[in-house]
PDB file of N, CA, C and O in Angstrom, chain B, residues numbered from 101:
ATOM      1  N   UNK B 101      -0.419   6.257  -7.120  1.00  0.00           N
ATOM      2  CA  UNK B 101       0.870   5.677  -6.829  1.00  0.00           C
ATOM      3  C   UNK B 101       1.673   5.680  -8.127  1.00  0.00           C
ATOM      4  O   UNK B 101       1.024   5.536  -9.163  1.00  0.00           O
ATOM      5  N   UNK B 102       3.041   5.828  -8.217  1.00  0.00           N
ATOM      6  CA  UNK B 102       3.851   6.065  -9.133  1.00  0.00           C
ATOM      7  C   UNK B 102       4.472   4.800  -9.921  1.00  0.00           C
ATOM      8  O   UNK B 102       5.333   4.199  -9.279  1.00  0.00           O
ATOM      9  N   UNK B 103       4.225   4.376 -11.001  1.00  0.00           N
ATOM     10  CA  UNK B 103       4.542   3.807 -11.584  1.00  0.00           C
ATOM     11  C   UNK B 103       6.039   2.825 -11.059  1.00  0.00           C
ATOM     12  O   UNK B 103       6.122   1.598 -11.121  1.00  0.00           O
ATOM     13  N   UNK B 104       7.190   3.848 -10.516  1.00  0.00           N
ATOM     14  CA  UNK B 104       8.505   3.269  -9.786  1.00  0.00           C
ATOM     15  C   UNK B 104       7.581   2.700  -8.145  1.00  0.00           C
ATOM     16  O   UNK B 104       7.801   1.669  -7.508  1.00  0.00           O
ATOM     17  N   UNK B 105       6.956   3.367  -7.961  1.00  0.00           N
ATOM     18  CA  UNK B 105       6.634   2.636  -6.430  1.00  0.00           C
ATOM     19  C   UNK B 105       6.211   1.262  -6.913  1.00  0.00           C
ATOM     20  O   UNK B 105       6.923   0.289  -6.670  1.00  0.00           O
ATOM     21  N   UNK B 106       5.306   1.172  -7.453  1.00  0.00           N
ATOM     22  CA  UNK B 106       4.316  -0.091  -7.968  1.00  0.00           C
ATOM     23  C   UNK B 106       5.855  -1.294  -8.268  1.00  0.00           C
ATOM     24  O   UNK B 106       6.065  -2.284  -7.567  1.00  0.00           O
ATOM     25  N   UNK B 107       6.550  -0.951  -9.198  1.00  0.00           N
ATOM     26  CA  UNK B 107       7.734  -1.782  -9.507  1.00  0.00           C
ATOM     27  C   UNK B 107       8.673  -1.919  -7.950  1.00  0.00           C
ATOM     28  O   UNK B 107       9.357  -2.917  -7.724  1.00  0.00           O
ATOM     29  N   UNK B 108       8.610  -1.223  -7.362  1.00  0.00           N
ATOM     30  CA  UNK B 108       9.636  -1.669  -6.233  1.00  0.00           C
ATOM     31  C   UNK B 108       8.611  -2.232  -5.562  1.00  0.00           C
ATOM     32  O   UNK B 108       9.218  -3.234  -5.187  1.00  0.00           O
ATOM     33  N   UNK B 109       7.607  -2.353  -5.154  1.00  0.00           N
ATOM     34  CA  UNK B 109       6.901  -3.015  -4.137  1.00  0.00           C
ATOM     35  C   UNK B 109       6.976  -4.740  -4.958  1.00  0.00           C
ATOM     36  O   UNK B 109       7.166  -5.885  -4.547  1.00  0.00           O
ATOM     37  N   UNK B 110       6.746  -4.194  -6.100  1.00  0.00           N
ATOM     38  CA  UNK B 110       7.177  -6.053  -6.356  1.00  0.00           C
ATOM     39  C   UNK B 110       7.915  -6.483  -6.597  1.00  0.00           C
ATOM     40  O   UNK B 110       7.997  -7.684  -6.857  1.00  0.00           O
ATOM     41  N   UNK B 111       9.230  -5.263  -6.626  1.00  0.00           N
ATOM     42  CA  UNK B 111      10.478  -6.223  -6.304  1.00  0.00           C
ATOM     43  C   UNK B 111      10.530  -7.147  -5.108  1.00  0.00           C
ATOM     44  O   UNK B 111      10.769  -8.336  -4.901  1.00  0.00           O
ATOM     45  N   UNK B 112      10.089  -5.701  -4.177  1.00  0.00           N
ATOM     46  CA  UNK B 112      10.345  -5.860  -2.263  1.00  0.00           C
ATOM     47  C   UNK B 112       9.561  -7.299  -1.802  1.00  0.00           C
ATOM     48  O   UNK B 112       9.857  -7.917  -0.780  1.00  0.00           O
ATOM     49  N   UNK B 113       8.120  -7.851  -3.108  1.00  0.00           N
ATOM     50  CA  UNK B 113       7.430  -9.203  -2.858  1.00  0.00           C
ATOM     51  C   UNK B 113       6.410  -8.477  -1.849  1.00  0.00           C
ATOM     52  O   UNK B 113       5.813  -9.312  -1.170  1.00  0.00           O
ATOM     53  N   UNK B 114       6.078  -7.262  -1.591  1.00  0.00           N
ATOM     54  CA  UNK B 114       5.379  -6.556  -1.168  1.00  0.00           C
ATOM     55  C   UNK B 114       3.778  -6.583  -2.246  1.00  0.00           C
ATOM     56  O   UNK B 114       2.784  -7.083  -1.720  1.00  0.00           O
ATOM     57  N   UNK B 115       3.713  -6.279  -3.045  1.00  0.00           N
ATOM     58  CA  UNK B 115       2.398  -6.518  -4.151  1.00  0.00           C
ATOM     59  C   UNK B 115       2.546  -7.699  -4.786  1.00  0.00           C
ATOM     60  O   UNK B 115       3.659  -8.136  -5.079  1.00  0.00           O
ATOM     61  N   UNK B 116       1.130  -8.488  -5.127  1.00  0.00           N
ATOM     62  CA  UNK B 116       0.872  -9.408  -5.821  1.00  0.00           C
ATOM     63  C   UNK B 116       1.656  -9.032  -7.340  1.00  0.00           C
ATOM     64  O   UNK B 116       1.609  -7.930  -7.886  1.00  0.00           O
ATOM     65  N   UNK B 117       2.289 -10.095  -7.790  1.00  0.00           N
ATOM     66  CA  UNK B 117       2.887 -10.057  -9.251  1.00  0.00           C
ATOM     67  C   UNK B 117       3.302 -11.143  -9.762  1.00  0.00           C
ATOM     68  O   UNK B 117       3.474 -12.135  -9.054  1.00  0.00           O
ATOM     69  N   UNK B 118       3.503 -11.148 -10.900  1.00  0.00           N
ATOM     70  CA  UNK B 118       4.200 -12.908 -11.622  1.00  0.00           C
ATOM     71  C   UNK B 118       5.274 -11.970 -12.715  1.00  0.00           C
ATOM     72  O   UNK B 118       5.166 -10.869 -13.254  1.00  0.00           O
ATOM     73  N   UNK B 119       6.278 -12.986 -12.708  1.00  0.00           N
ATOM     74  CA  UNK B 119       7.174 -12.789 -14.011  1.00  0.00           C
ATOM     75  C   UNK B 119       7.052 -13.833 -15.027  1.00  0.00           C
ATOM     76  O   UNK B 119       7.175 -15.039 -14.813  1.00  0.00           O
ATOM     77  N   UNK B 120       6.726 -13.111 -16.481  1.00  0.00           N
ATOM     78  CA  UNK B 120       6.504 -13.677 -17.610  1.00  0.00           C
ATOM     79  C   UNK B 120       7.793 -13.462 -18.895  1.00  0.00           C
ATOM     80  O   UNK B 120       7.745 -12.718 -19.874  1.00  0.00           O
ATOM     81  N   UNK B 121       8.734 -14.259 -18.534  1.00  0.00           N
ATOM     82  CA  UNK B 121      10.106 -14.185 -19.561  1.00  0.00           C
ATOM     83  C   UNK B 121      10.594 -13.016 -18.394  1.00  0.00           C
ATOM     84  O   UNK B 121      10.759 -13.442 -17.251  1.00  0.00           O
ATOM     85  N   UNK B 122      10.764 -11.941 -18.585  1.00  0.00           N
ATOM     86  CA  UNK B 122      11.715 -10.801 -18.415  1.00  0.00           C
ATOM     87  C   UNK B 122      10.791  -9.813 -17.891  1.00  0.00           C
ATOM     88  O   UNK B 122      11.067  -8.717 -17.403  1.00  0.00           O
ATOM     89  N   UNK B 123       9.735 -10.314 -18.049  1.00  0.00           N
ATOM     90  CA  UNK B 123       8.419  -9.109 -17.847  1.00  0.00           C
ATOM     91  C   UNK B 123       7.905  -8.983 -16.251  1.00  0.00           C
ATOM     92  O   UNK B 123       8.019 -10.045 -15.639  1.00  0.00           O
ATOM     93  N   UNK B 124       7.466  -8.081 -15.628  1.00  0.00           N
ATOM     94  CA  UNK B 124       6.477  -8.020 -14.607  1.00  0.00           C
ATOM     95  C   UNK B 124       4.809  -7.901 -14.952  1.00  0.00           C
ATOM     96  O   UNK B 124       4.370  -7.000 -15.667  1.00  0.00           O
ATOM     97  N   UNK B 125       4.223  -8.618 -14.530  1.00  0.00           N
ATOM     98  CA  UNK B 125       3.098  -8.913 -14.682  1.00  0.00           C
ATOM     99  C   UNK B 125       2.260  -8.923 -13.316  1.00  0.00           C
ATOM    100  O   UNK B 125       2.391  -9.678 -12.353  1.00  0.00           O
ATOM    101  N   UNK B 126       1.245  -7.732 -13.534  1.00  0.00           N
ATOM    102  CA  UNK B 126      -0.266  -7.827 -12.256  1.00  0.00           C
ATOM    103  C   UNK B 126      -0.809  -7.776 -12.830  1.00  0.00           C
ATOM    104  O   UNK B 126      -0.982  -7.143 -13.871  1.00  0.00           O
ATOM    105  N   UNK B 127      -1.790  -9.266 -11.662  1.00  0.00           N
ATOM    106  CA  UNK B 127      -3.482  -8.836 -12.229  1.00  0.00           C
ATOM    107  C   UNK B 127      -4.269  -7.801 -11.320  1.00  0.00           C
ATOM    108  O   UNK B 127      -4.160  -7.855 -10.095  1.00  0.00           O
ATOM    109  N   UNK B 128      -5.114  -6.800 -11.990  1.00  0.00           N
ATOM    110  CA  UNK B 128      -5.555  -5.788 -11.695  1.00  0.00           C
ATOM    111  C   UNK B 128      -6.366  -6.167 -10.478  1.00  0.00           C
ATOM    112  O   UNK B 128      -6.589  -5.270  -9.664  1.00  0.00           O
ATOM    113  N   UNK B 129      -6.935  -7.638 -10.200  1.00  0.00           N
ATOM    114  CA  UNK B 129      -8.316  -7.453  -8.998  1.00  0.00           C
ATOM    115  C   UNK B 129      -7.225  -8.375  -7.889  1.00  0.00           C
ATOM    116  O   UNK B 129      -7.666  -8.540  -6.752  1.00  0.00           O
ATOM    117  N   UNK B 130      -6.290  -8.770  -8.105  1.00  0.00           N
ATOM    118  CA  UNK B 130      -5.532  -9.099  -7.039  1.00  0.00           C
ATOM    119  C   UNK B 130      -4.550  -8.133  -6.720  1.00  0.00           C
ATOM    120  O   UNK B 130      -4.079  -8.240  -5.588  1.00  0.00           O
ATOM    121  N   UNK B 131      -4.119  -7.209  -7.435  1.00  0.00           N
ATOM    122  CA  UNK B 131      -3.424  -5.659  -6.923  1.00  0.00           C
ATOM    123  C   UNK B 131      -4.666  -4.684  -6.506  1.00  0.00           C
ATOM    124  O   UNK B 131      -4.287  -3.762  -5.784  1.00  0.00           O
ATOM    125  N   UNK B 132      -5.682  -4.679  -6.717  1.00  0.00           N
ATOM    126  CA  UNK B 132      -7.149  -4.082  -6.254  1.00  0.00           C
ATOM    127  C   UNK B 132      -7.596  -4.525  -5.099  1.00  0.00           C
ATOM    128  O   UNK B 132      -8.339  -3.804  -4.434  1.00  0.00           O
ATOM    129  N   UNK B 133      -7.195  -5.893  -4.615  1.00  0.00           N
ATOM    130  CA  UNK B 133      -7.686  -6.425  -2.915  1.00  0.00           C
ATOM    131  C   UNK B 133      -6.205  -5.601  -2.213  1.00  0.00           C
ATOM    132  O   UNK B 133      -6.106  -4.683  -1.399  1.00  0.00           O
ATOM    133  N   UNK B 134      -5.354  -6.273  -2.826  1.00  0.00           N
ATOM    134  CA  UNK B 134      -4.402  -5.977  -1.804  1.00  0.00           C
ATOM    135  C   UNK B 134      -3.917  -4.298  -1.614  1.00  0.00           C
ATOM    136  O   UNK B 134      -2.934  -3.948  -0.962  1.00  0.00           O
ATOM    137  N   UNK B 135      -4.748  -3.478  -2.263  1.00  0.00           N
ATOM    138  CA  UNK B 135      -4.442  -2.069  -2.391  1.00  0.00           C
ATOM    139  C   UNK B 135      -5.493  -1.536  -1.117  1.00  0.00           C
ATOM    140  O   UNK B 135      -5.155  -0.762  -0.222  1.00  0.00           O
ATOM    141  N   UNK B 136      -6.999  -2.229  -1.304  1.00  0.00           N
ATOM    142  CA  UNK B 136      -7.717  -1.705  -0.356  1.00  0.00           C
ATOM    143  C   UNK B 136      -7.586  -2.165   0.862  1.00  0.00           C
ATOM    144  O   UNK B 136      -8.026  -1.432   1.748  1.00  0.00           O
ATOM    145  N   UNK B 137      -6.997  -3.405   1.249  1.00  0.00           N
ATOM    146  CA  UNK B 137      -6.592  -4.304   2.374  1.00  0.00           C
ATOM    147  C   UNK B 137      -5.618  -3.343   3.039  1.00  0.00           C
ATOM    148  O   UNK B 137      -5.775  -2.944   4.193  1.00  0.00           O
ATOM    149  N   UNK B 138      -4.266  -2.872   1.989  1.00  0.00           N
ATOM    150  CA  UNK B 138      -3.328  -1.970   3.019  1.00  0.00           C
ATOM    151  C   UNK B 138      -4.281  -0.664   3.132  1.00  0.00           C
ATOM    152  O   UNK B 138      -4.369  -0.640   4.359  1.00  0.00           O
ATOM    153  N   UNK B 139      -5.039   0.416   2.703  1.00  0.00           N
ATOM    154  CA  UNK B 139      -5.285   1.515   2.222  1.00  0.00           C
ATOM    155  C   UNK B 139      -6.345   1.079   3.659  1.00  0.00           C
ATOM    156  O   UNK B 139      -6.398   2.077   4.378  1.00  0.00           O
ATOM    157  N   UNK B 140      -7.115  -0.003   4.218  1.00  0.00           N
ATOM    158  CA  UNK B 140      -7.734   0.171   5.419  1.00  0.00           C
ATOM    159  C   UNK B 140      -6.772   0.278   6.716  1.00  0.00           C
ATOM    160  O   UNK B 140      -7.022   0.890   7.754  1.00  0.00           O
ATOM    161  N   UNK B 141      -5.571  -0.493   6.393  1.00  0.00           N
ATOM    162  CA  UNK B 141      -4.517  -0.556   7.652  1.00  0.00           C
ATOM    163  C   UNK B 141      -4.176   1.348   7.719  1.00  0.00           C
ATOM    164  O   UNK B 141      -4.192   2.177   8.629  1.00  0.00           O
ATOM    165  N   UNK B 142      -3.951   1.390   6.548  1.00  0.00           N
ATOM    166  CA  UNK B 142      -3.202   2.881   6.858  1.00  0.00           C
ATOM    167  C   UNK B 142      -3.912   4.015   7.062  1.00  0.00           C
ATOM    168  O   UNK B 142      -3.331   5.090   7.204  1.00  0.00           O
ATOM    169  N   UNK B 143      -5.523   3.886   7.106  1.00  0.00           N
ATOM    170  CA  UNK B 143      -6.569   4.990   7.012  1.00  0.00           C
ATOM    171  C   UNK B 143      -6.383   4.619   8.450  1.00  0.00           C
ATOM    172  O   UNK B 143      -6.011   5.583   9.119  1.00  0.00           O
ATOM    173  N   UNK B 144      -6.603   2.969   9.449  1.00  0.00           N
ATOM    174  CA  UNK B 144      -6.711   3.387  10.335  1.00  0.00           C
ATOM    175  C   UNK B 144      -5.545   4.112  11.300  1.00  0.00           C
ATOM    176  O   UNK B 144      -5.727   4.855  12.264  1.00  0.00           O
ATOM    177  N   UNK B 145      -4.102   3.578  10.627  1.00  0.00           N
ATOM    178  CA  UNK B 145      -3.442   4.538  11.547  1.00  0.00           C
ATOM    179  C   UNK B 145      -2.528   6.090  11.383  1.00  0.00           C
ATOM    180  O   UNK B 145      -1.597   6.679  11.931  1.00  0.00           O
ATOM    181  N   UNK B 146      -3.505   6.269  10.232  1.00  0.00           N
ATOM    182  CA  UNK B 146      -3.394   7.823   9.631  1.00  0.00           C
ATOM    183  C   UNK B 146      -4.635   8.242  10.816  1.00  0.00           C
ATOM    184  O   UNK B 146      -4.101   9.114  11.501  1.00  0.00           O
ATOM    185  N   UNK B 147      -5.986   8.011  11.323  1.00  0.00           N
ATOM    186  CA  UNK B 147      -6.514   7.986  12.312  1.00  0.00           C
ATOM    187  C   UNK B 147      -6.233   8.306  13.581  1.00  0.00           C
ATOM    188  O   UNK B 147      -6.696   9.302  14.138  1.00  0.00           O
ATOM    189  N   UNK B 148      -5.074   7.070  14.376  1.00  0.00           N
ATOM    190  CA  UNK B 148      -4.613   7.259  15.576  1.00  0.00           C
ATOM    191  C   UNK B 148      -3.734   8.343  15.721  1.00  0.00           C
ATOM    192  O   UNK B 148      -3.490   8.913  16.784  1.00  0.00           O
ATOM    193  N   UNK B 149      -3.262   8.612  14.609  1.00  0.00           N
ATOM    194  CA  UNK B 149      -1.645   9.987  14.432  1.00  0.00           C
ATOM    195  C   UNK B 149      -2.865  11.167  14.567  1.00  0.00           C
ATOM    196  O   UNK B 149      -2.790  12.102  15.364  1.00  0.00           O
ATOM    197  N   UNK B 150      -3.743  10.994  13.846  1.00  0.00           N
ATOM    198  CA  UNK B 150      -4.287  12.550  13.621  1.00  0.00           C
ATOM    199  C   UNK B 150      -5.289  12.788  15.495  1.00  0.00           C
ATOM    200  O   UNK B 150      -5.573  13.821  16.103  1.00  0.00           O
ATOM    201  N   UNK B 151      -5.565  11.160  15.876  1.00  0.00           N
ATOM    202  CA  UNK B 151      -6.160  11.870  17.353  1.00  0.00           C
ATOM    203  C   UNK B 151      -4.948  12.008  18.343  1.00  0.00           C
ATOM    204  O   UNK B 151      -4.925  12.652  19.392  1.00  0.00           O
ATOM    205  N   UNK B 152      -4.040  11.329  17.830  1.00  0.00           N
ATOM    206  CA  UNK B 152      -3.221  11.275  19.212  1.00  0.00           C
ATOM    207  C   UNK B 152      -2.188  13.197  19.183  1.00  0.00           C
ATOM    208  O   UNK B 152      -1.504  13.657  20.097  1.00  0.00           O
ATOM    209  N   UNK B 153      -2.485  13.840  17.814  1.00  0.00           N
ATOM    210  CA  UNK B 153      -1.665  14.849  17.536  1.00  0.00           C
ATOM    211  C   UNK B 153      -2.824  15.898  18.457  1.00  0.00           C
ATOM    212  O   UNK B 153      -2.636  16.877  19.179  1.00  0.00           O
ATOM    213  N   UNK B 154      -3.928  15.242  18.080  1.00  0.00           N
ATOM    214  CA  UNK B 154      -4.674  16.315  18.612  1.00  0.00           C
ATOM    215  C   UNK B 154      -4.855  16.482  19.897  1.00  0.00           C
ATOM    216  O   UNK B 154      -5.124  17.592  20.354  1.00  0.00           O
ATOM    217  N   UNK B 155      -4.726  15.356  20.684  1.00  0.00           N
ATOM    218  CA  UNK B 155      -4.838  14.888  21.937  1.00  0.00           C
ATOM    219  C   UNK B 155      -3.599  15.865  22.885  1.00  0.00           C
ATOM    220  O   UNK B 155      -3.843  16.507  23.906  1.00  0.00           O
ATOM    221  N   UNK B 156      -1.985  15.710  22.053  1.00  0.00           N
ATOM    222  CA  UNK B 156      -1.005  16.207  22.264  1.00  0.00           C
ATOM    223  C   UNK B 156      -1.203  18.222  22.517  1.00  0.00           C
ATOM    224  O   UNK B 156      -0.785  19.066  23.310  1.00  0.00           O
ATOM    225  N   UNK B 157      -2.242  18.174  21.080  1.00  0.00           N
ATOM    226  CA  UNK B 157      -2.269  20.050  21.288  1.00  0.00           C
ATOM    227  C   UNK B 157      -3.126  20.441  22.531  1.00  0.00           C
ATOM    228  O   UNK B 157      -2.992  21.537  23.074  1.00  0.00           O
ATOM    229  N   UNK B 158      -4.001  19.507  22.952  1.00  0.00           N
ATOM    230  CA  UNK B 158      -4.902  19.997  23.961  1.00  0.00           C
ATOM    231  C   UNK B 158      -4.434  19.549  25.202  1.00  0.00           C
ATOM    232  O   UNK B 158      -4.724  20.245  26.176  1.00  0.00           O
ATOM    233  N   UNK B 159      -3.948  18.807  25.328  1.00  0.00           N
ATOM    234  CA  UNK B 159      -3.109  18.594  26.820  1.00  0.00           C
ATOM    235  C   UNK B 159      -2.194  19.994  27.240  1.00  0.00           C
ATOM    236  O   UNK B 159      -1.533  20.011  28.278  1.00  0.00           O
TER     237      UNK B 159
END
């Protein structure tokens, strides 16, 4: 993930973060849960797209 994504997701309050003075600040094992927490949502519905595409070619 790109350095600008990481910063807009905690603008958006989307990723765990704290501001320190002017600074953005993550801690690595609370951006590490919440990375594998979404990364299971989206494996599973990177999943349903890839059966339901396939489902679509064989019909």
């Amino acid at each position: 993930m790109s350095r600008s994504k990481v910063y807009l997701l905690a603008q958006r309050g989307e990723i765990p973060h704290f501001r320190h003075g002017g600074s953005v600040r993550f801690d690595r094992r609370e951006v590490l849960d919440w990375w594998q927490q979404h990364r299971r949502g989206a494996d599973s519905a990177h999943d349903h797209r890839k059966c339901t595409s396939v489902d679509r070619h064989y019909t």
